[in-house]
mmCIF file of the C-alpha atoms, coordinates in Angstrom:
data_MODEL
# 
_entry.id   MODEL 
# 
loop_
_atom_site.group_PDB 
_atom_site.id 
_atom_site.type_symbol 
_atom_site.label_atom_id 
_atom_site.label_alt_id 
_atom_site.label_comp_id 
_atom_site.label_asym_id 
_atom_site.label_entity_id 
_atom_site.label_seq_id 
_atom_site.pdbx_PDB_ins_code 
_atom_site.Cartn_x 
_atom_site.Cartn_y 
_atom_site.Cartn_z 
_atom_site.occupancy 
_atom_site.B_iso_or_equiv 
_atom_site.pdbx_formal_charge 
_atom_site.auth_seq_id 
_atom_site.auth_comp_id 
_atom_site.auth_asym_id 
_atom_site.auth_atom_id 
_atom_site.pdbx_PDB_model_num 
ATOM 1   C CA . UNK A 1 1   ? -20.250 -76.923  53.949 1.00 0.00 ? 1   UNK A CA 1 
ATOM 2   C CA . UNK A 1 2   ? -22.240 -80.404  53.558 1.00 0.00 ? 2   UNK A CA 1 
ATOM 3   C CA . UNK A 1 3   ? -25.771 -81.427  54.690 1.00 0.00 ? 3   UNK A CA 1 
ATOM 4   C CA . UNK A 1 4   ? -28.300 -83.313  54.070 1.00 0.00 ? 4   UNK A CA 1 
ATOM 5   C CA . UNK A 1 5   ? -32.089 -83.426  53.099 1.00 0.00 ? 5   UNK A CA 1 
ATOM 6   C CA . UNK A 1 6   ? -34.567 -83.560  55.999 1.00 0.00 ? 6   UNK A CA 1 
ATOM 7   C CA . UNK A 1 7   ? -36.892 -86.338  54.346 1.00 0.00 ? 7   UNK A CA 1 
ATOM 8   C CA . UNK A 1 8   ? -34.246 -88.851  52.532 1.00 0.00 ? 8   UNK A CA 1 
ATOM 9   C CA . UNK A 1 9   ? -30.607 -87.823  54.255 1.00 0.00 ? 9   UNK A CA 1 
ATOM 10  C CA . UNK A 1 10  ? -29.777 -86.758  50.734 1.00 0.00 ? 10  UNK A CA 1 
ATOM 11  C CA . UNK A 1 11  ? -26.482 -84.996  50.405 1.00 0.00 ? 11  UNK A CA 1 
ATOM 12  C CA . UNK A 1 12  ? -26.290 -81.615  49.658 1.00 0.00 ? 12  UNK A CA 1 
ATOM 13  C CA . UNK A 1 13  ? -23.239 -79.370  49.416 1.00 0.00 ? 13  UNK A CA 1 
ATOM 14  C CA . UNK A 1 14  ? -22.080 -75.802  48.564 1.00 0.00 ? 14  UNK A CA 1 
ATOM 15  C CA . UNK A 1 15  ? -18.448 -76.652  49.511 1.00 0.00 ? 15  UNK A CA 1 
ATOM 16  C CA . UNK A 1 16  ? -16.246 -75.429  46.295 1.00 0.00 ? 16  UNK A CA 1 
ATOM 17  C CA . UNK A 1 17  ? -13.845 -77.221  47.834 1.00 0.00 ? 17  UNK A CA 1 
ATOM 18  C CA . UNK A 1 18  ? -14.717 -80.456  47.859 1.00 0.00 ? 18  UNK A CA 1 
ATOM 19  C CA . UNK A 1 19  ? -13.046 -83.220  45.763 1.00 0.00 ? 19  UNK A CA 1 
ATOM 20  C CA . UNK A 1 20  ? -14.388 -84.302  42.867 1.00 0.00 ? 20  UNK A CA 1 
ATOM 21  C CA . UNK A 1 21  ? -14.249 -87.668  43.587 1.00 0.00 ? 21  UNK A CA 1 
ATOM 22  C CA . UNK A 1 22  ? -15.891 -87.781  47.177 1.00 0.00 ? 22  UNK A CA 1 
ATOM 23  C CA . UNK A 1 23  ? -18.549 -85.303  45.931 1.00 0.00 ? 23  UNK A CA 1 
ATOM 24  C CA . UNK A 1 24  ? -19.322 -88.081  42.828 1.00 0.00 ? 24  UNK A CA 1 
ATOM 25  C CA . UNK A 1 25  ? -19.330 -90.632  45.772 1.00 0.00 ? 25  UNK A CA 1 
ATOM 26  C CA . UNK A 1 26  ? -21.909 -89.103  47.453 1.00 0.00 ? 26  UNK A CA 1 
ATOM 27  C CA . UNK A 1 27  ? -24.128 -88.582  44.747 1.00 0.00 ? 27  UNK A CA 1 
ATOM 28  C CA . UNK A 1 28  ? -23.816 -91.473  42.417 1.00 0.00 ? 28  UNK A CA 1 
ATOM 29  C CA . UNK A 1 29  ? -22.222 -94.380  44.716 1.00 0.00 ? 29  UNK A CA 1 
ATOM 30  C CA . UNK A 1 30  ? -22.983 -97.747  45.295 1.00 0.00 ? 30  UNK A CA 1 
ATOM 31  C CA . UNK A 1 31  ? -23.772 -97.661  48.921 1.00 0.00 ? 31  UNK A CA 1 
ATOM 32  C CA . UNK A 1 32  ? -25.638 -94.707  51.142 1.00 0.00 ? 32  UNK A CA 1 
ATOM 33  C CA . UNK A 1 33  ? -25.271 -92.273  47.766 1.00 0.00 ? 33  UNK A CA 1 
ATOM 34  C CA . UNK A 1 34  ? -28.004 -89.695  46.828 1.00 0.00 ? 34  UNK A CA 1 
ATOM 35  C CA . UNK A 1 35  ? -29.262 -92.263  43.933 1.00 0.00 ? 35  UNK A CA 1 
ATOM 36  C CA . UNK A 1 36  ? -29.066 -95.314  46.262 1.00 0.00 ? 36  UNK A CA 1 
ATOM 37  C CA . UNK A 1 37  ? -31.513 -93.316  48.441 1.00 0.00 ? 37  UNK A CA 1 
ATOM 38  C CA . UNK A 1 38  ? -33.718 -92.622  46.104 1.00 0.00 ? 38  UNK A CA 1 
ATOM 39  C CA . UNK A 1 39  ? -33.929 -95.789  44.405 1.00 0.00 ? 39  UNK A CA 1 
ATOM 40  C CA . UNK A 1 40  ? -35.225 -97.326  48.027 1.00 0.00 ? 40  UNK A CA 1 
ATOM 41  C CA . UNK A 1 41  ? -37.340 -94.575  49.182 1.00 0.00 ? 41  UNK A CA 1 
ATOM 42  C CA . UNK A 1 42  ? -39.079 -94.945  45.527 1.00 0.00 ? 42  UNK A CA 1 
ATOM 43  C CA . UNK A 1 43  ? -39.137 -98.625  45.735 1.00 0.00 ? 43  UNK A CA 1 
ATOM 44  C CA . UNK A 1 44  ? -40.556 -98.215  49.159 1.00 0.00 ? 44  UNK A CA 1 
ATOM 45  C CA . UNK A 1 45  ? -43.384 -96.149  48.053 1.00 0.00 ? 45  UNK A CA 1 
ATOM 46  C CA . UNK A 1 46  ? -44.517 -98.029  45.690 1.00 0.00 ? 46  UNK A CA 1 
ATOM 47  C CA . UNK A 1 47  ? -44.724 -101.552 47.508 1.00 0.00 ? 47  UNK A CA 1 
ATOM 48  C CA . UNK A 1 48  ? -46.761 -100.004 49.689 1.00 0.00 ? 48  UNK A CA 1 
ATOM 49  C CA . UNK A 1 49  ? -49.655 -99.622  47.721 1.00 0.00 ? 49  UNK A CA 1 
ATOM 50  C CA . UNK A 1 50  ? -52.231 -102.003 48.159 1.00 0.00 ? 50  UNK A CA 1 
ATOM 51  C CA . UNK A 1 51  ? -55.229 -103.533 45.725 1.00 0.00 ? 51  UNK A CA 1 
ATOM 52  C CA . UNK A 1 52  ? -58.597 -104.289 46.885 1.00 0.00 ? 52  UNK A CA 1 
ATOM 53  C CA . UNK A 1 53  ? -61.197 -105.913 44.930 1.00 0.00 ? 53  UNK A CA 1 
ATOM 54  C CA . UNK A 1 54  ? -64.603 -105.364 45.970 1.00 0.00 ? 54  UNK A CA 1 
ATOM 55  C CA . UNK A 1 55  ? -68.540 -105.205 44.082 1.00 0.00 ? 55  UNK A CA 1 
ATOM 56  C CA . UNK A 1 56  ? -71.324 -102.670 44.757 1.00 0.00 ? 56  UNK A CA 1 
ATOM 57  C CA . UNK A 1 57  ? -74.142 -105.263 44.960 1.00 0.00 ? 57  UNK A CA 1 
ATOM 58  C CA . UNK A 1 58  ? -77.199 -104.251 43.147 1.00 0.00 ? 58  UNK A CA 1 
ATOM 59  C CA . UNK A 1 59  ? -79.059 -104.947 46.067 1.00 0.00 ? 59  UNK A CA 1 
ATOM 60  C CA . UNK A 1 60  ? -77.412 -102.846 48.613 1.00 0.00 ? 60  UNK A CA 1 
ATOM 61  C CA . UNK A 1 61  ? -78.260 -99.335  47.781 1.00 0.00 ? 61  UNK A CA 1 
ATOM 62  C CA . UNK A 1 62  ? -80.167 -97.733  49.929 1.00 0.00 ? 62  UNK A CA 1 
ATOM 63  C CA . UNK A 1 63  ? -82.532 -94.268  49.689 1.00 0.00 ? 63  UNK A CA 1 
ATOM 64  C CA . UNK A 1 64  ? -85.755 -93.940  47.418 1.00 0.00 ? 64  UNK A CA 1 
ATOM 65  C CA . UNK A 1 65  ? -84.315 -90.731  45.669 1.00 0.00 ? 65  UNK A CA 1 
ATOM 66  C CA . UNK A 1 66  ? -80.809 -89.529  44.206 1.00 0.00 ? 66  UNK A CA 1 
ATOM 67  C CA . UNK A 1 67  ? -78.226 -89.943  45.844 1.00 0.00 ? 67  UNK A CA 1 
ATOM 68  C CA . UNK A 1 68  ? -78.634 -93.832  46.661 1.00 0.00 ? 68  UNK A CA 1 
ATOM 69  C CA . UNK A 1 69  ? -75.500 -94.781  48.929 1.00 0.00 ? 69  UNK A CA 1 
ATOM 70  C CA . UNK A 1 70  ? -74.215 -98.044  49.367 1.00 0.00 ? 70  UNK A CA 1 
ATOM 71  C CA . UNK A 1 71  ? -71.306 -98.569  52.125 1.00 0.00 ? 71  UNK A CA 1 
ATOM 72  C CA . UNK A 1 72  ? -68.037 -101.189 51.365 1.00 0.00 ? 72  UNK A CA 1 
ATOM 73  C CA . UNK A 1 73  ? -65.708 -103.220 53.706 1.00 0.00 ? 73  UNK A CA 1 
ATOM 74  C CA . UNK A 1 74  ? -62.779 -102.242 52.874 1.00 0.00 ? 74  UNK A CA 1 
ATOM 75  C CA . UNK A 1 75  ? -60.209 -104.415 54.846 1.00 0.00 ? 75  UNK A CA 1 
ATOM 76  C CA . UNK A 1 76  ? -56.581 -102.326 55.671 1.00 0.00 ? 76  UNK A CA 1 
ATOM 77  C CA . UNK A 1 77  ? -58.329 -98.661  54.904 1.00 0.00 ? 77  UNK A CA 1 
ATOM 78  C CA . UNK A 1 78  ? -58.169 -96.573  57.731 1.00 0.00 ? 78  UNK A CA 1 
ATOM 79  C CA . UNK A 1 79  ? -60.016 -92.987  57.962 1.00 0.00 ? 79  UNK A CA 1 
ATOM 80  C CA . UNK A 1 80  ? -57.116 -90.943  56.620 1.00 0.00 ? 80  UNK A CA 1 
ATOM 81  C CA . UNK A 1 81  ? -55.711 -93.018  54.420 1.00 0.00 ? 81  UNK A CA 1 
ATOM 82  C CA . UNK A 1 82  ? -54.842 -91.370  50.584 1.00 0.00 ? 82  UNK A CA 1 
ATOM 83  C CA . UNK A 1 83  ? -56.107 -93.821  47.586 1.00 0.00 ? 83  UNK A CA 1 
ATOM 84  C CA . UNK A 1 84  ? -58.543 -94.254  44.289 1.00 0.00 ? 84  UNK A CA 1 
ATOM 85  C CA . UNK A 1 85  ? -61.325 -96.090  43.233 1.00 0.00 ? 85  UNK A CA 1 
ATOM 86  C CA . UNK A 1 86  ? -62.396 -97.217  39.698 1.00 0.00 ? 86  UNK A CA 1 
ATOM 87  C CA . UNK A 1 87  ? -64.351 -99.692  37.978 1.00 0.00 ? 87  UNK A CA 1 
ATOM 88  C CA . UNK A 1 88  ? -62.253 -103.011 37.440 1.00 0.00 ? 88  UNK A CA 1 
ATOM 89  C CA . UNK A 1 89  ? -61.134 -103.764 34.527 1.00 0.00 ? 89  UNK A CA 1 
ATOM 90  C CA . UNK A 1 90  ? -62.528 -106.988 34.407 1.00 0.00 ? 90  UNK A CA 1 
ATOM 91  C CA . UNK A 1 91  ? -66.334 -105.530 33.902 1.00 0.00 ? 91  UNK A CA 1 
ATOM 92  C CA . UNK A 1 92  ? -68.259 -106.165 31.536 1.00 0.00 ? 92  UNK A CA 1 
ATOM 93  C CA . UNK A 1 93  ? -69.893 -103.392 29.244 1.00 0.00 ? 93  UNK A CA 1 
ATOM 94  C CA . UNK A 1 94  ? -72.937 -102.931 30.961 1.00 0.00 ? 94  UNK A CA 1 
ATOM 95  C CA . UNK A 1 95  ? -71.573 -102.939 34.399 1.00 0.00 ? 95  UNK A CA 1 
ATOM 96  C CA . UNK A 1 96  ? -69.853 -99.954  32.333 1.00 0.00 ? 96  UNK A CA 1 
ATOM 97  C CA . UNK A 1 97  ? -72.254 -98.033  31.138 1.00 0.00 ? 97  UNK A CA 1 
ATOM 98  C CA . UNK A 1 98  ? -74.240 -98.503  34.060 1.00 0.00 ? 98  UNK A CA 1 
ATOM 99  C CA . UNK A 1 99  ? -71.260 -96.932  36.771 1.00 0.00 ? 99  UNK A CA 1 
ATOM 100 C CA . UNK A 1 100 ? -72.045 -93.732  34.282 1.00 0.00 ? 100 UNK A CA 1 
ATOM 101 C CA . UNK A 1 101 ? -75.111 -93.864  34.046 1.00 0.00 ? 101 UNK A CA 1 
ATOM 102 C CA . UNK A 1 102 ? -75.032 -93.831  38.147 1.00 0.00 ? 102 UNK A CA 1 
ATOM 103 C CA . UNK A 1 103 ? -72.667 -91.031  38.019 1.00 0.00 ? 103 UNK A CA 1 
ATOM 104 C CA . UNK A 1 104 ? -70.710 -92.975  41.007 1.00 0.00 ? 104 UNK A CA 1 
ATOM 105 C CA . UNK A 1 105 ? -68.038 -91.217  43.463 1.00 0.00 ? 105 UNK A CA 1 
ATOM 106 C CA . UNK A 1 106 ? -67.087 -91.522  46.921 1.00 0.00 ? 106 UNK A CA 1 
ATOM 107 C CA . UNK A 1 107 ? -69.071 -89.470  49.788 1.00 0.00 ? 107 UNK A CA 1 
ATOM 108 C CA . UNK A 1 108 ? -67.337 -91.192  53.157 1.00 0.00 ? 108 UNK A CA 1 
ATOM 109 C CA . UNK A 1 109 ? -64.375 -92.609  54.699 1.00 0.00 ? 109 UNK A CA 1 
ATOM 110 C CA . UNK A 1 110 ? -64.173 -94.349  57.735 1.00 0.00 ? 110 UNK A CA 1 
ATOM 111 C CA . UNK A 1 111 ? -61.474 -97.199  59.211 1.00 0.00 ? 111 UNK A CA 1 
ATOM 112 C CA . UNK A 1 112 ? -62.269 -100.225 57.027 1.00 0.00 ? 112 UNK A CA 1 
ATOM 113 C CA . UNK A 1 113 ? -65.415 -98.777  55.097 1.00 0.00 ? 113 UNK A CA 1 
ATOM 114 C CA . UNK A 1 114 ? -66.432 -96.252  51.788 1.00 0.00 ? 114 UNK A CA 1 
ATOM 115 C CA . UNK A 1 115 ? -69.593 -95.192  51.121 1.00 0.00 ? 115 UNK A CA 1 
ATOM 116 C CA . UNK A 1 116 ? -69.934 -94.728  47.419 1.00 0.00 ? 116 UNK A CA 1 
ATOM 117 C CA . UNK A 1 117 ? -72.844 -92.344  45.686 1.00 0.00 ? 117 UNK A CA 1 
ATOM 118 C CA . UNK A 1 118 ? -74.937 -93.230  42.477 1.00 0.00 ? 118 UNK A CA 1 
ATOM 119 C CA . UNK A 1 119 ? -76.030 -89.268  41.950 1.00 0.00 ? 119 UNK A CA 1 
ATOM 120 C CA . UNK A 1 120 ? -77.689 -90.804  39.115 1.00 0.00 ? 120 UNK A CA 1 
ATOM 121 C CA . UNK A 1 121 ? -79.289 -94.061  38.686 1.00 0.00 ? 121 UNK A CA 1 
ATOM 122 C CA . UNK A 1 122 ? -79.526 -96.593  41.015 1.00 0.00 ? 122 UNK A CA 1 
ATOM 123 C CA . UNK A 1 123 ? -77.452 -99.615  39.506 1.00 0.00 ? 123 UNK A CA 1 
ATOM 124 C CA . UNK A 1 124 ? -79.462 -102.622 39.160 1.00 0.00 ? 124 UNK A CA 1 
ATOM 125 C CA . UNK A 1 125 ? -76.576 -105.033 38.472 1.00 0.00 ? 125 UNK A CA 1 
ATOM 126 C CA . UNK A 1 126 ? -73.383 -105.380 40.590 1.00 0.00 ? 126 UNK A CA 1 
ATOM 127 C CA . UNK A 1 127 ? -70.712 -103.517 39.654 1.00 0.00 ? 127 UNK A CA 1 
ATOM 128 C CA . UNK A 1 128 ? -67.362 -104.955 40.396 1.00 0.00 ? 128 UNK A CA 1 
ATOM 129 C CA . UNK A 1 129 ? -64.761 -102.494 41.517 1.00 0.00 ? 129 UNK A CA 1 
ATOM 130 C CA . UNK A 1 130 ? -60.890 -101.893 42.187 1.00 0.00 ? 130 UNK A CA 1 
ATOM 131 C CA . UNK A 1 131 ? -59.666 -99.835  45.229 1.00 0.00 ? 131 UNK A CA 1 
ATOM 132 C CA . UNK A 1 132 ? -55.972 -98.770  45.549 1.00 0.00 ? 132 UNK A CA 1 
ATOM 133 C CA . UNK A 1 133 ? -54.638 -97.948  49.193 1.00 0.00 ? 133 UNK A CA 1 
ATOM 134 C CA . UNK A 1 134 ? -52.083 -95.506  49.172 1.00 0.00 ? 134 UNK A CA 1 
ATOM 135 C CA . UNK A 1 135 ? -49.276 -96.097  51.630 1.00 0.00 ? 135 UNK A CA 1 
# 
């Protein structure tokens, strides 16, 4: 008996009587084989991810008390959409110690906007930021 996989169309088989050869075909060919499949689903994947560069502006947090919020255009995010946020790599050692000192994380999601939290201080320099849409 042969199948295949509901997500990829990978072969699958239980057939004990199925040729060596055709069975190696189908899993290790050069065209339409298991690994073929995998290679483009995985190569798929991961062009799909997308990076946005973006700054929390010292100047646009708002609230007088913990938790300030600040909200970011985020061009291409949508309200469902899986992804992660982090400082960029490019800042500079007090824009570091001052995203922990703000104890920063993401409270909203919206089509083309975040709103980030400072639980902690309110950030009085801009912090420069990398978001990574998940596709």
């Amino acid at each position: 008996m042969s199948d295949t996989t509901a997500n990829y169309g990978l072969y699958i088989t239980d057939d004990s009587s199925e040729r060596f050869l055709e069975w190696r075909t189908k899993m290790n060919g050069t065209e339409s084989s298991n690994m073929v499949k995998i290679d483009t689903a995985l190569g798929e994947k991961a062009n799909s991810s997308v990076l946005v560069s973006a700054t929390l502006l010292a100047s646009a947090w708002t609230g007088i008390d913990s938790p300030f919020t600040q909200d970011i255009t985020v061009t291409g995010l949508t309200a469902t959409q899986n992804g992660t946020i982090s400082v960029a790599h490019n800042a500079t050692f007090e824009q570091r110690e001052m995203a922990r000192e703000a104890m920063l994380s993401v409270v909203g999601q919206e089509d083309g906007k975040l709103t980030i939290a400072a639980d902690g201080e309110m950030p009085d320099i801009d912090i420069p930021v990398y978001i990574i849409l998940l596709g």
